[in-house]
N, CA, C and O atoms as a GROMACS GRO file, in nm:
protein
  292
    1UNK      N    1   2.315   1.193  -4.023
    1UNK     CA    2   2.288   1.222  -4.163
    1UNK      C    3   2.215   1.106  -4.230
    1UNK      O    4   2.123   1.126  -4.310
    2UNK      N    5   2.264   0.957  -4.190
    2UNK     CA    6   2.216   0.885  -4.278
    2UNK      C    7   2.013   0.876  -4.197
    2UNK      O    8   1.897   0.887  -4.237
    3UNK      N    9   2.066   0.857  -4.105
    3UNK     CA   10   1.916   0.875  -4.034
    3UNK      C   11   1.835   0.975  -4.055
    3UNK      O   12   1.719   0.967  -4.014
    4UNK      N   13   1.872   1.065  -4.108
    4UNK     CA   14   1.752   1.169  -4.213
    4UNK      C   15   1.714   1.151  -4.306
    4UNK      O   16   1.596   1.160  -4.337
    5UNK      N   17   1.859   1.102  -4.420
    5UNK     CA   18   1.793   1.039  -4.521
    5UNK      C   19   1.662   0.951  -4.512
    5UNK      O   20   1.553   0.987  -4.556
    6UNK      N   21   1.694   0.792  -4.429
    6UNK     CA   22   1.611   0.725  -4.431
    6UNK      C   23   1.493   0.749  -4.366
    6UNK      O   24   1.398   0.678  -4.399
    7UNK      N   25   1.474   0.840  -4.272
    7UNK     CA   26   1.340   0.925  -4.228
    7UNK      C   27   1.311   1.024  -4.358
    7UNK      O   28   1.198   1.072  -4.347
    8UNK      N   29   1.356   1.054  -4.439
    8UNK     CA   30   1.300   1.102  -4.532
    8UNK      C   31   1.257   1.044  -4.621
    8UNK      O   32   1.181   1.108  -4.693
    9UNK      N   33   1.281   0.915  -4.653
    9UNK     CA   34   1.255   0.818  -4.779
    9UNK      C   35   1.170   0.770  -4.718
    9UNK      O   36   1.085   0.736  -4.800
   10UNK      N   37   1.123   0.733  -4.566
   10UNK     CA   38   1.048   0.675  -4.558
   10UNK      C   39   0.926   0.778  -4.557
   10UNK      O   40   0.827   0.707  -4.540
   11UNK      N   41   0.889   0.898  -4.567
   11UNK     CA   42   0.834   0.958  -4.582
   11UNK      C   43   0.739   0.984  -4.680
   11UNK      O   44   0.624   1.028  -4.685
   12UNK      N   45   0.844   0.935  -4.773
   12UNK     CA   46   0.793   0.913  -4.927
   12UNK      C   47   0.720   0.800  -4.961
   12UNK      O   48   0.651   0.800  -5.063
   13UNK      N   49   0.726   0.682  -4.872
   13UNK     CA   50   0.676   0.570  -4.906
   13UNK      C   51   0.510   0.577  -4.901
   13UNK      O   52   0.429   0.643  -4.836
   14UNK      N   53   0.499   0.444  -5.039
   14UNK     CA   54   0.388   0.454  -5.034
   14UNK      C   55   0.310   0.302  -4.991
   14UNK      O   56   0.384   0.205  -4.984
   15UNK      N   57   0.194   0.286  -4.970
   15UNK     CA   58   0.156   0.162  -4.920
   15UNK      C   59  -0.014   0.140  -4.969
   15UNK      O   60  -0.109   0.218  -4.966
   16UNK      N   61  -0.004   0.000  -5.015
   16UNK     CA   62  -0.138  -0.001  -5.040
   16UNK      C   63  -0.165  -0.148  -4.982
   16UNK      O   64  -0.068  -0.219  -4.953
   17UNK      N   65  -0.318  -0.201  -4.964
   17UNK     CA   66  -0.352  -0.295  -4.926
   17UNK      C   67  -0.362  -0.413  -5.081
   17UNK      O   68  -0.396  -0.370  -5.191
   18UNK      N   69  -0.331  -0.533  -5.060
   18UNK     CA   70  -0.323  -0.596  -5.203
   18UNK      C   71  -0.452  -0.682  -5.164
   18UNK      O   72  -0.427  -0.782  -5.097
   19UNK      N   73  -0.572  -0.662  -5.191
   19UNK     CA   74  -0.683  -0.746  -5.158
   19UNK      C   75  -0.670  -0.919  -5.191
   19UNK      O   76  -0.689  -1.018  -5.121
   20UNK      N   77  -0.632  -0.902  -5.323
   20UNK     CA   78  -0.647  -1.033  -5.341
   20UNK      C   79  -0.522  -1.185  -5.267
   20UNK      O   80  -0.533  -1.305  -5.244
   21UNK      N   81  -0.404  -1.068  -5.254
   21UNK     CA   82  -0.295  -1.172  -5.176
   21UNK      C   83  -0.294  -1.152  -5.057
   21UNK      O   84  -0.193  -1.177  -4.992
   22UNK      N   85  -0.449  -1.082  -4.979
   22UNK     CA   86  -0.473  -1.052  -4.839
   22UNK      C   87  -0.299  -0.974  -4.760
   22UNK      O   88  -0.251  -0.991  -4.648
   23UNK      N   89  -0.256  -0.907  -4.859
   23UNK     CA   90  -0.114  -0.820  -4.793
   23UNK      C   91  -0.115  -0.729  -4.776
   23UNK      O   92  -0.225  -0.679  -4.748
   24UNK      N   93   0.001  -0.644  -4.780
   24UNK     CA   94   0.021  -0.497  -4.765
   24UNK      C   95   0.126  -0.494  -4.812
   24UNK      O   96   0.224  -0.544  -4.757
   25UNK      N   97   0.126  -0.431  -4.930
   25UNK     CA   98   0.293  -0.380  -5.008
   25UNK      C   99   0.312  -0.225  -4.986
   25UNK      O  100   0.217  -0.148  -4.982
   26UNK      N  101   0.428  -0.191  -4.974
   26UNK     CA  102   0.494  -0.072  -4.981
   26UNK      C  103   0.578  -0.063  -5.039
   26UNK      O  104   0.639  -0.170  -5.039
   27UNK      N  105   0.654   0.057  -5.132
   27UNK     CA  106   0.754   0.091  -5.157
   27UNK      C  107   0.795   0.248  -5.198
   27UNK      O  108   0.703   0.329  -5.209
   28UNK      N  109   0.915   0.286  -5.218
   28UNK     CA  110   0.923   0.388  -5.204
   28UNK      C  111   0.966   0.419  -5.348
   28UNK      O  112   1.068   0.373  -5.399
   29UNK      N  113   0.869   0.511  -5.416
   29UNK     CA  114   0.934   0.525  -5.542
   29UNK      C  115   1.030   0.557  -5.618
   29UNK      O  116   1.053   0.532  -5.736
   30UNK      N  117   1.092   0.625  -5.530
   30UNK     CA  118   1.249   0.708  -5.620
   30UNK      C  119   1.352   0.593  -5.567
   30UNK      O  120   1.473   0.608  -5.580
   31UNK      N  121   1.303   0.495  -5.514
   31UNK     CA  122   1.451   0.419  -5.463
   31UNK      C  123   1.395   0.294  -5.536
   31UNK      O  124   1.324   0.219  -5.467
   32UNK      N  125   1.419   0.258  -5.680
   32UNK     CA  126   1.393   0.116  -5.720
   32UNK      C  127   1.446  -0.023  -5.644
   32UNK      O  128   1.557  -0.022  -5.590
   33UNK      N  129   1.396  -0.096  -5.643
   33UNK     CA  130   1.409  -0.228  -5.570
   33UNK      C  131   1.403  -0.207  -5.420
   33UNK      O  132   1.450  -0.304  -5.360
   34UNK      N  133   1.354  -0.099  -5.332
   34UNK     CA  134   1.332  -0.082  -5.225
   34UNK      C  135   1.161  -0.078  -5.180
   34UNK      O  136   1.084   0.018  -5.179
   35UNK      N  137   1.132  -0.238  -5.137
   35UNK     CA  138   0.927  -0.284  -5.098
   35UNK      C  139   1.007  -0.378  -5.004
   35UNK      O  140   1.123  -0.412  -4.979
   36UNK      N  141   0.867  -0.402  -4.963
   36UNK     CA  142   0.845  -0.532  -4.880
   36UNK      C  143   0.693  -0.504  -4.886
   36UNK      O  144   0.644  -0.404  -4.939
   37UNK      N  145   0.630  -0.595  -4.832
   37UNK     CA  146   0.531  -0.697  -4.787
   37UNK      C  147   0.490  -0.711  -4.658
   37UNK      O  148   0.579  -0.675  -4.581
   38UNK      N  149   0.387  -0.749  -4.601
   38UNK     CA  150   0.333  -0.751  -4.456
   38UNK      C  151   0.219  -0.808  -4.439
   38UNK      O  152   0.151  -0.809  -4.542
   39UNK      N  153   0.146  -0.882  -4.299
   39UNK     CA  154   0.006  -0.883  -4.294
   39UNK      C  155  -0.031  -0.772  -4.263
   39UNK      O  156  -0.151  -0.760  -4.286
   40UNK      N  157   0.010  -0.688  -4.224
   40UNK     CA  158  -0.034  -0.578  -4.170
   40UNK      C  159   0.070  -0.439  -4.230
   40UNK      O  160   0.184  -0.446  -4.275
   41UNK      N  161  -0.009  -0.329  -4.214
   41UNK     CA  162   0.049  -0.196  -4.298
   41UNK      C  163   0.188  -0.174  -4.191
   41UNK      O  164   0.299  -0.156  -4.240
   42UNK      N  165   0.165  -0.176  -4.029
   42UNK     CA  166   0.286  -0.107  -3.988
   42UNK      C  167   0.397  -0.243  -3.996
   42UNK      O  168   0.518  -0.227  -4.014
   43UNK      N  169   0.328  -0.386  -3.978
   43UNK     CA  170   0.474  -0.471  -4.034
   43UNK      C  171   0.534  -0.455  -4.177
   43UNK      O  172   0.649  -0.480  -4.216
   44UNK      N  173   0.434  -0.410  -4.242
   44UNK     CA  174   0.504  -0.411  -4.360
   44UNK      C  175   0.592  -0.205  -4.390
   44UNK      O  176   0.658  -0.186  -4.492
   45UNK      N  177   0.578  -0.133  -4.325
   45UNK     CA  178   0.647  -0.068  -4.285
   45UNK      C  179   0.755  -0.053  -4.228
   45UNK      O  180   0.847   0.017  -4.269
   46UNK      N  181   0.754  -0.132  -4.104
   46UNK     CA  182   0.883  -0.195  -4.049
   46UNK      C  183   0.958  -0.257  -4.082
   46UNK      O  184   1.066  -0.240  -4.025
   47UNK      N  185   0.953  -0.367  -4.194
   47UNK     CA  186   0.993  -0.402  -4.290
   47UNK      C  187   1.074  -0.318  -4.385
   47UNK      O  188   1.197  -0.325  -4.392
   48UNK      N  189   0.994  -0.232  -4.461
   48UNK     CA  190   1.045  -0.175  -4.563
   48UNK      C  191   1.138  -0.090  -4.489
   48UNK      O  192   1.237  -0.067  -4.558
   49UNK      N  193   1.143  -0.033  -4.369
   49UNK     CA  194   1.270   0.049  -4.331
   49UNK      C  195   1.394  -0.048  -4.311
   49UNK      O  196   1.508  -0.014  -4.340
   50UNK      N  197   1.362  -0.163  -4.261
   50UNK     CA  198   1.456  -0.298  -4.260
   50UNK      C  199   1.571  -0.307  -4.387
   50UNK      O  200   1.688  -0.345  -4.394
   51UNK      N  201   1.451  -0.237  -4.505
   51UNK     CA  202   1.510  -0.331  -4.655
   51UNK      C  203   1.571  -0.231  -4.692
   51UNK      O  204   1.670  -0.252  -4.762
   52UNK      N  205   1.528  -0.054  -4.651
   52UNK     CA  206   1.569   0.085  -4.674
   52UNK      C  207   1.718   0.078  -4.624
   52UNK      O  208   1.811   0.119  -4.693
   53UNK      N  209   1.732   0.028  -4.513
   53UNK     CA  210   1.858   0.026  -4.403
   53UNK      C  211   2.010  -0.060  -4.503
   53UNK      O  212   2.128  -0.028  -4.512
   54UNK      N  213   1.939  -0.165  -4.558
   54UNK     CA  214   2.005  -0.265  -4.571
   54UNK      C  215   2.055  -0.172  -4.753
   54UNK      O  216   2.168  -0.156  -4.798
   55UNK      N  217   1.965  -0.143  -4.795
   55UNK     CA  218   1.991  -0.099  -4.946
   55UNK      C  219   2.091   0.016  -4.907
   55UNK      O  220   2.199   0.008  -4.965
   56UNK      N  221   2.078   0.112  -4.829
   56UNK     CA  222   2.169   0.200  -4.806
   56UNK      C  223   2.323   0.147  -4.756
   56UNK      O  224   2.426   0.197  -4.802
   57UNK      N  225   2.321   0.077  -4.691
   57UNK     CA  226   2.427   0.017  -4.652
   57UNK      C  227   2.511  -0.063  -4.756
   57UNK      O  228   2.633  -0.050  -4.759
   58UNK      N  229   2.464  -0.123  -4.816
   58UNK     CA  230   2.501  -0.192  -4.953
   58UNK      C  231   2.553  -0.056  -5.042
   58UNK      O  232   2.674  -0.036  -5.035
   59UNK      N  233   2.484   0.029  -5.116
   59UNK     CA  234   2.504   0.135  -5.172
   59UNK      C  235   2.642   0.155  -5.112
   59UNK      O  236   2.728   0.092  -5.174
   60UNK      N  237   2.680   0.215  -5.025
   60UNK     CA  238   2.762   0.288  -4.915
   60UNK      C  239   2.886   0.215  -4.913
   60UNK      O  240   2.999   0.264  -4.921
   61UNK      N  241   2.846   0.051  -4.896
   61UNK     CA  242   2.980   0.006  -4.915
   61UNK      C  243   3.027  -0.044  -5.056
   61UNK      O  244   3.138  -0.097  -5.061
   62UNK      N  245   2.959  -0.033  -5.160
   62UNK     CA  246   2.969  -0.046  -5.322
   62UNK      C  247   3.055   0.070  -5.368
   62UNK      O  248   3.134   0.062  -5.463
   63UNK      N  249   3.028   0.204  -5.276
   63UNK     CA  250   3.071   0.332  -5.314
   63UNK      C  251   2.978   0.374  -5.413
   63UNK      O  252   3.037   0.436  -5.501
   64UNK      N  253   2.796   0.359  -5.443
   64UNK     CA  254   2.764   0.411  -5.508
   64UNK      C  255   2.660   0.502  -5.453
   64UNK      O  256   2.590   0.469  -5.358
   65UNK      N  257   2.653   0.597  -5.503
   65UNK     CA  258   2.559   0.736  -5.413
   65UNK      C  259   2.462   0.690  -5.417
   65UNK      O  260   2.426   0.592  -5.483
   66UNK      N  261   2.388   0.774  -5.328
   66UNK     CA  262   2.249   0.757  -5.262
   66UNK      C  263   2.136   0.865  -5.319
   66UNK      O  264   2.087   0.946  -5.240
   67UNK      N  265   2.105   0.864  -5.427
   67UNK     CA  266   1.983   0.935  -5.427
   67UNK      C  267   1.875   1.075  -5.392
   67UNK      O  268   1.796   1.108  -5.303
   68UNK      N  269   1.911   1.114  -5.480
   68UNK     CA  270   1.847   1.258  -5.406
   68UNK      C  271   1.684   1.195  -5.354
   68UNK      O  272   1.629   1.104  -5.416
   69UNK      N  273   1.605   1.280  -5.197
   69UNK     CA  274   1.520   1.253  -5.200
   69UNK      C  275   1.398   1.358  -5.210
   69UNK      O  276   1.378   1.424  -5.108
   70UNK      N  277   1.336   1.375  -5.292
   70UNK     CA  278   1.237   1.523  -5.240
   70UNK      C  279   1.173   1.552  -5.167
   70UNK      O  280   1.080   1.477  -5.140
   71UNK      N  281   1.187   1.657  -5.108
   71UNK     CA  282   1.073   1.648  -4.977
   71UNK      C  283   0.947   1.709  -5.040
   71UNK      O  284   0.972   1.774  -5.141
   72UNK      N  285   0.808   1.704  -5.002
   72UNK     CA  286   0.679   1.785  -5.056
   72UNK      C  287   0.659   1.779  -5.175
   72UNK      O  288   0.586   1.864  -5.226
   73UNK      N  289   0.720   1.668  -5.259
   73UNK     CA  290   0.642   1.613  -5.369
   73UNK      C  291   0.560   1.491  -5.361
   73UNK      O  292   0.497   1.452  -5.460
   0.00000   0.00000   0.00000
C-alpha cells in the first residue's frame, strides 16, 4: 500500500532544469516540503523519492495522515 502511494506521488512530480544554478529541482506539488535537487534530472529524482520515503515515514510515525493523491490531474 505504502508503495503505491509513493509510486503515485511520484507520478505527480514535477521537474524542471534551474539554468542559472546549473541543477535540476523537483517536487511534488500536493505534498509541501517534499523537492530535492540534482546534477542531473534522474539523480534528482532519486533523490526526491529518498525525501518522499523519509516524509512518509515521519508522517506515519507522528500519526499524521498522508494525503490524498490524484491520479490524471
Amino acid at each position: 500500500m505504502l508503495t503505491a502511494y509513493i509510486d503515485t506521488a511520484m507520478n505527480r512530480a514535477r521537474s524542471e532544469f534551474l539554468p542559472g544554478d546549473g541543477i535540476w529541482y523537483a517536487e511534488i506539488p500536493e505534498l509541501p516540503g517534499v523537492w530535492a535537487d540534482g546534477l542531473s534530472e534522474e539523480a534528482c529524482l532519486q533523490r526526491l523519492r529518498e525525501v518522499l520515503e523519509e516524509w512518509v515515514t515521519l508522517r506515519l510515525a507522528q500519526q499524521l495522515p498522508l494525503p490524498a493523491i490524484l491520479v490524471g490531474f
